[in-house]
C-alpha positions as CSV (number, residue, x, y, z in Angstrom):
1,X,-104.5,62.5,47.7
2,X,-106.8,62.3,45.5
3,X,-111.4,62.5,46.0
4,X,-113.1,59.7,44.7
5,X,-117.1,58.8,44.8
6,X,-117.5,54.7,45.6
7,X,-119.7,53.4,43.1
8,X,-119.5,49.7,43.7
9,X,-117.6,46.5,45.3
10,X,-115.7,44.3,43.6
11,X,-115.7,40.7,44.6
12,X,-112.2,38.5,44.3
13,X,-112.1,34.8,45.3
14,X,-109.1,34.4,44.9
15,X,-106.2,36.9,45.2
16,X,-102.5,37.3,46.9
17,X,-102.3,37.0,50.2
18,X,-101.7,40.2,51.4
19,X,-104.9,41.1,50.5
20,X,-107.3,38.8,52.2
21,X,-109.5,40.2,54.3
22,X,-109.4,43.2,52.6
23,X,-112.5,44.8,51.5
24,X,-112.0,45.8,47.5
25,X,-114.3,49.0,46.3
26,X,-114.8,50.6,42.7
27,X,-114.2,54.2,42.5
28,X,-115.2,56.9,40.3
29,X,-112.4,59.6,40.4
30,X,-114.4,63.5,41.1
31,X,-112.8,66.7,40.5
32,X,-113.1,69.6,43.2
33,X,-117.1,70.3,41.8
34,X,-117.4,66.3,42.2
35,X,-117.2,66.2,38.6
36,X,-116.5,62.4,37.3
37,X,-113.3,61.9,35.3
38,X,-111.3,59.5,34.2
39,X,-112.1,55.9,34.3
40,X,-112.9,54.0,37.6
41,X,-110.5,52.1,39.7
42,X,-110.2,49.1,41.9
43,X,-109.1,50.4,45.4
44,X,-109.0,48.8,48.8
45,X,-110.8,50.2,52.0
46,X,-109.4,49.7,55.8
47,X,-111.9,52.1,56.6
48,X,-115.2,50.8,56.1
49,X,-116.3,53.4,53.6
50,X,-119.3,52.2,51.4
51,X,-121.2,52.6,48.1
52,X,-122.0,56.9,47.6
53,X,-119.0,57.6,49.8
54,X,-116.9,60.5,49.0
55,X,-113.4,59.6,49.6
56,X,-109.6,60.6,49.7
57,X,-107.3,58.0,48.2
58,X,-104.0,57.5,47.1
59,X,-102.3,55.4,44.4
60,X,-98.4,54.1,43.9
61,X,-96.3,53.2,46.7
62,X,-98.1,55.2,48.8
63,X,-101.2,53.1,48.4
64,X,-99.5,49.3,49.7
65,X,-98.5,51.3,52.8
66,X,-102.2,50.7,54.3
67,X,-101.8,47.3,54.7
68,X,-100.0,45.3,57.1
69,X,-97.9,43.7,54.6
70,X,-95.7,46.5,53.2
71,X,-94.3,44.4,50.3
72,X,-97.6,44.6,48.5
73,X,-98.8,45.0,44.9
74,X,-101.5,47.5,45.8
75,X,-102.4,50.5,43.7
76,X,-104.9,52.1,45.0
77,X,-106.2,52.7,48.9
78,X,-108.8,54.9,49.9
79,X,-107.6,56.6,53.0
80,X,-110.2,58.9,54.7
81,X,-114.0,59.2,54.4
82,X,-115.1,63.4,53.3
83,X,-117.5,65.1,55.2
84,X,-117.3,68.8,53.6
85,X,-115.5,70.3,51.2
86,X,-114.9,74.2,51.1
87,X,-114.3,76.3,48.1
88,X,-113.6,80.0,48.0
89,X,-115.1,82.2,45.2
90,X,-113.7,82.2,42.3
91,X,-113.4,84.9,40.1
């Protein structure tokens, strides 16, 4: 899994059908500080997470497997809202 901050929603009229009804977000990968990186990415949410959300999410396979229909071509899923994070020192 990876953390991600949702920046956005992205709206599709039109799109395959194993995606309708499914909620589309933007996401701004974070590293373990929350530090931005990378380039932002379309992911879906079956969790209802929202714009400033921090959130777990997985791409590849592993991403489709959210959704009902398993043959899917899905990238990206967020997969759990985060509600703390805990670090030990570092040295």
């Amino acid at each position: 899994m990876k953390l991600g901050r949702v920046t956005g929603r992205v709206v599709s009229t039109k799109k395959v059908e194993s995606f309708e009804g499914v909620k589309l977000l933007l996401v701004q990968p974070v590293d373990e500080n929350l530090v931005p990186f990378g380039d932002p990415l379309v992911a879906f949410d079956t969790i209802r997470s929202g714009p400033g959300d921090l959130v777990c999410y997985e791409t590849s396979k592993e991403a489709g497997r959210v959704l009902e229909t398993m043959m899917n071509p899905c990238d990206a899923a967020i997969v759990g809202i985060v509600d703390n994070i805990f670090l030990e020192n570092k040295r």
